[in-house]
C-alpha positions as CSV (number, residue, x, y, z in Angstrom):
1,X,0.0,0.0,0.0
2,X,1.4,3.2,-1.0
3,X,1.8,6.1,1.5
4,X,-0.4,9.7,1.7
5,X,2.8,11.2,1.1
6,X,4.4,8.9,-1.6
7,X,0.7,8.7,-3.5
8,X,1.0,12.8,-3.8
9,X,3.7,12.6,-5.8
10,X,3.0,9.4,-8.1
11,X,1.2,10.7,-11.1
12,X,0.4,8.0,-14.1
13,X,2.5,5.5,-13.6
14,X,5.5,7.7,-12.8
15,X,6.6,10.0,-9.6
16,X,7.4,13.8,-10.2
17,X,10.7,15.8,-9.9
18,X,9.5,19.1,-10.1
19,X,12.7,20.2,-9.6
20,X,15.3,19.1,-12.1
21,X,18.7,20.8,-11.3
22,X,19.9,22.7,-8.3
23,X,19.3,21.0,-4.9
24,X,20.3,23.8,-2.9
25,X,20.0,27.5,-2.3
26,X,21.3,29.3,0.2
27,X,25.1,30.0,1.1
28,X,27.5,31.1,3.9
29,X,30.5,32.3,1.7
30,X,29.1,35.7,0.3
31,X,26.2,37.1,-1.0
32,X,26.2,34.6,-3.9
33,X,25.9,30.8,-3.3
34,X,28.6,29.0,-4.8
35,X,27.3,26.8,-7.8
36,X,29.0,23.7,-8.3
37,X,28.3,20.8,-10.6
38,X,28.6,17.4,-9.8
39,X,29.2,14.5,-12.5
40,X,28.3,10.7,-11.2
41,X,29.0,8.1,-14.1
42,X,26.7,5.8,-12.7
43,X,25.8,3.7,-9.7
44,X,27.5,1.7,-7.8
45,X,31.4,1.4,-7.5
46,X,32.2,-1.4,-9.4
47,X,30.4,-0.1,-12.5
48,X,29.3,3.5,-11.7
49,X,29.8,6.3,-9.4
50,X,31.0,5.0,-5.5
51,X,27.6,6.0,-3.6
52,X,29.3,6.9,-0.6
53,X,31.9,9.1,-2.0
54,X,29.2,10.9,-4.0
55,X,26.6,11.1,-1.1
56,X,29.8,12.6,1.2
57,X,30.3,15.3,-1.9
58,X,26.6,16.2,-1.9
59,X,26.5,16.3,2.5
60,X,29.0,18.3,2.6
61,X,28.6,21.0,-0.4
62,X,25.5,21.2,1.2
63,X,26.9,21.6,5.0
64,X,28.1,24.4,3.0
65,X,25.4,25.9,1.4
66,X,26.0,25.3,-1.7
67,X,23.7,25.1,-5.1
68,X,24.4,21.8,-6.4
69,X,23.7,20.6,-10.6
70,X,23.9,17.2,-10.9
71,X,25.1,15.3,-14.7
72,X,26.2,12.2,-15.7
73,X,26.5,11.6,-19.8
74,X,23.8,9.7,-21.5
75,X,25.4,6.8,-23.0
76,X,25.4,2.8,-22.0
77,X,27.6,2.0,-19.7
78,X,31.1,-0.2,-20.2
79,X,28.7,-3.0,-18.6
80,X,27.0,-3.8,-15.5
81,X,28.3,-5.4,-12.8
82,X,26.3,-7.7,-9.9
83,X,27.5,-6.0,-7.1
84,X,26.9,-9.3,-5.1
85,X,29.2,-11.6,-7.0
86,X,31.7,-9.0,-8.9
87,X,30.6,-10.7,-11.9
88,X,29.3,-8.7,-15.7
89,X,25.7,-9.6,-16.0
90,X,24.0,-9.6,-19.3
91,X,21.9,-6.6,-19.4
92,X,23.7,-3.6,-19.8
93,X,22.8,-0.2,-18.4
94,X,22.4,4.0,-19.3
95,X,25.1,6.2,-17.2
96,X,22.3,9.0,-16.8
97,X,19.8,6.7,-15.9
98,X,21.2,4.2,-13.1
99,X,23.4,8.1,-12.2
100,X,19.5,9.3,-11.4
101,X,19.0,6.9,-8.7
102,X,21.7,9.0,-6.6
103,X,20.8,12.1,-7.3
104,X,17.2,11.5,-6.7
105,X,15.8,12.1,-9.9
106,X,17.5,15.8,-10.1
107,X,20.1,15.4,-13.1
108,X,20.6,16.5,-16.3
109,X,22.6,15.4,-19.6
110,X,26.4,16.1,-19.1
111,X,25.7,17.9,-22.8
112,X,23.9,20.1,-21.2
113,X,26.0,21.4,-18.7
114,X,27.2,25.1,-19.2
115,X,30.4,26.0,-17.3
116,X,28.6,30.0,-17.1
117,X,26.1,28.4,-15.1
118,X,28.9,27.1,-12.1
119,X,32.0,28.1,-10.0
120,X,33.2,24.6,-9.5
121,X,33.0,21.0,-10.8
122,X,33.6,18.1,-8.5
123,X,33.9,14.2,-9.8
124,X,33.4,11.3,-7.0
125,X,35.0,8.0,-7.9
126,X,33.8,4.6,-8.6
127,X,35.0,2.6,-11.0
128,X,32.7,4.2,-13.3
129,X,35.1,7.0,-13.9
130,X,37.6,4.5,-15.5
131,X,35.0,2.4,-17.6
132,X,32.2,5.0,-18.4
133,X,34.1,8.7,-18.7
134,X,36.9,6.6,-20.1
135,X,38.5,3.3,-20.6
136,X,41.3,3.8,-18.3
137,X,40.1,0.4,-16.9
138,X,41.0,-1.5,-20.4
139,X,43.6,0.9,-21.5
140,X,45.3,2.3,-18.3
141,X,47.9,5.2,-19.5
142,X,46.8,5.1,-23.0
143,X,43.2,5.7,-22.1
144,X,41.1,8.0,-23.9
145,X,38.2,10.4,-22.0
146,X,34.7,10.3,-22.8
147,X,34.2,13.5,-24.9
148,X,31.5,15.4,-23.1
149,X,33.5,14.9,-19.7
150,X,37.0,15.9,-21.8
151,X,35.0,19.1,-22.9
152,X,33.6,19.6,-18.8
153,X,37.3,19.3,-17.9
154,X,38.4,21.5,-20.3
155,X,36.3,24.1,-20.5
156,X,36.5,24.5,-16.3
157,X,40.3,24.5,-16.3
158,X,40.5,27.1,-19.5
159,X,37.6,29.1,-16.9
160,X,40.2,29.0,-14.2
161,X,37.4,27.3,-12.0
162,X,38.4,24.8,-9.6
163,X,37.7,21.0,-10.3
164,X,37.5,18.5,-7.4
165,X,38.8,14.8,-7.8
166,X,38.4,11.8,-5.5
167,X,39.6,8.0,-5.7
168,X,40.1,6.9,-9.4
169,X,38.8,9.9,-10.7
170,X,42.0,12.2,-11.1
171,X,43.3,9.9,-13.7
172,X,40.8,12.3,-16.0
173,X,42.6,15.3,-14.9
174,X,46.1,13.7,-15.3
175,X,44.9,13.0,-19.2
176,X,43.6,16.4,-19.9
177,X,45.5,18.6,-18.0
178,X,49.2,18.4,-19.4
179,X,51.6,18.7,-16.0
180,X,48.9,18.9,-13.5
181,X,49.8,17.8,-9.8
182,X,47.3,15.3,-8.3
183,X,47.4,12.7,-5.4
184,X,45.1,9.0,-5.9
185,X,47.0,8.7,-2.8
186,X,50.0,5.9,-2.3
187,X,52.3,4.7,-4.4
188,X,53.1,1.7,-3.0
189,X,50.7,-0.8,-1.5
190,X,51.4,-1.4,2.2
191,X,49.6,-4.5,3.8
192,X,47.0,-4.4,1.4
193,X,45.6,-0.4,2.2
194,X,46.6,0.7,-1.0
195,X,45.7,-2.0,-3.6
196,X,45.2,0.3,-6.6
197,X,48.8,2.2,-5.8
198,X,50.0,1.6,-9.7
199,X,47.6,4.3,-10.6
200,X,50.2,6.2,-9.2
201,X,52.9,5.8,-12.0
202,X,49.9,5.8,-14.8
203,X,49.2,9.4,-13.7
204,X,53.0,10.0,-13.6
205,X,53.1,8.0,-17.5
206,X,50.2,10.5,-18.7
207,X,52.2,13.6,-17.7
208,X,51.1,14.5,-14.2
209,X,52.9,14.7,-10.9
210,X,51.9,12.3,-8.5
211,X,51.9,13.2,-4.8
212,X,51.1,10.8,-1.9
213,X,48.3,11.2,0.3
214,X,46.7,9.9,2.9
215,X,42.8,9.1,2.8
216,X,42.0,12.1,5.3
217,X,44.6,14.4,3.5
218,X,44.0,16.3,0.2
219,X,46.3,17.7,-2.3
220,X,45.9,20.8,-4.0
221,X,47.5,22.1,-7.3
222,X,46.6,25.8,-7.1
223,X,48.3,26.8,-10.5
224,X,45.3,24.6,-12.1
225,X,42.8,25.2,-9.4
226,X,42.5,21.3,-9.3
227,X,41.6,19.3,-6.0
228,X,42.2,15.7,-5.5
229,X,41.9,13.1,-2.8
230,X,42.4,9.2,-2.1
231,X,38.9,8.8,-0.9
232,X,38.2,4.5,-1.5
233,X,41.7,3.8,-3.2
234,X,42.2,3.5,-0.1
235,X,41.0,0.5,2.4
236,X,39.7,2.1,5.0
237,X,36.7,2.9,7.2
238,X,34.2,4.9,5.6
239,X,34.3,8.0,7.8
240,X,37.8,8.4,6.8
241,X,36.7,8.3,3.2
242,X,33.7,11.2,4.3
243,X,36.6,13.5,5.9
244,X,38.6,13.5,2.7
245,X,35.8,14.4,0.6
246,X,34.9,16.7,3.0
247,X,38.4,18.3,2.7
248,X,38.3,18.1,-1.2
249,X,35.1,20.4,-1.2
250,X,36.4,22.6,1.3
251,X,39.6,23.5,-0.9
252,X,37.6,23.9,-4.0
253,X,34.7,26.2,-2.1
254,X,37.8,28.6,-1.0
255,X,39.1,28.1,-4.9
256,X,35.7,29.7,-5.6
257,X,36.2,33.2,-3.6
């Protein structure tokens, strides 16, 4: 049985979201709030965008007060995993579409997204940033970015707006951004913490300067305005992973002013 509340809202077949963009609108930095876009590349971190790095992004810009835009492009994804085996099943899946279940319907087509319109982009992680906004799963240092996310990248950094990076997702930045300083956090495994630490030298292969960082630490290149943290390359407890995020969104709300 449906609830008063939920039966509302459910028109046809089909529940409303009135409100397609910005989930926030008030701010404590200035007179303006600052607008920053958000782009998830799925759901769920073996195929999509890691749900608790993107959920710490969106508590925290909105501790903040921030106006938040979320987009993800519309294309299939590299595949779809089941999350309870690690295995490829055989339906495959739409980036936008399974990205919409995050964001709570409130999303938009990454084609769509103006760079005008923001003061900041931020990227979560998840293995969907290696398979869907490129193959650097499949092709590691020689990968390729998906174009509408090369465009985002590009068009933020030629802005001189700040960009925000966590886990597996600076490996974009390292592409498109020749010499660009960025941390995916260790180089070296150490008992396990650090399993994904060779995408260390792939950043370092691409171009980039690599910098080692710890899960609650972030570093910041402030020549390209670009923000980057460890987040889950990292084995760790999840409130760890929270503070770093929380750190990463900090630095690129003070890029803003």
């Amino acid at each position: 049985m449906m609830s008063k509340a939920a039966s509302l809202i459910f028109r046809g077949g089909k529940f409303s979201s009135a409100k397609k963009c910005f989930m926030h609108t008030t701010s404590i930095l200035g007179a303006q709030n600052p607008k920053v876009a958000l782009i998830f590349s799925g759901c769920g971190v073996y195929d999509g965008t890691e749900i608790h790095e993107a959920s710490s992004a969106m508590v925290h810009l909105s501790r903040h007060e921030a106006e938040v835009g979320i987009f993800a492009p519309n294309i299939e994804q590299m595949h779809a995993i089941d999350h309870t085996k690690g295995e490829p099943m055989e339906v495959n899946r739409n980036v936008l579409v399974e990205s919409a279940r995050i964001a709570r319907g409130k999303i938009q087509d990454l084609k769509d997204l103006k760079v005008q319109d923001f003061d900041a982009v931020i990227f979560p992680g998840g293995f969907g940033a290696a398979k869907n906004l490129s193959n650097f799963a499949v092709e590691g240092d020689k990968m390729t970015v998906q174009p509408s996310v090369e465009k985002v990248i590009k068009e933020f950094h030629s802005a001189k707006k700040p960009i925000g990076l966590c886990c597996i997702s600076p490996v974009l930045a390292a592409k498109t951004i020749p010499g660009c300083t960025v941390t995916v956090g260790q180089d070296k495994d150490v008992d396990g913490q650090w399993p994904y630490a060779g995408t260390a030298g792939a950043c370092q292969n691409m171009g980039a300067k690599h910098v080692n960082k710890d899960v609650n630490e972030v570093n910041v290149d402030s020549q390209n305005k670009l923000v980057t943290t460890p987040a889950f390359m990292c084995e760790t407890a999840v409130h760890k992973v929270f503070d770093g995020v929380g750190k990463m969104v900090e630095a690129v709300l003070k890029l803003c002013k």
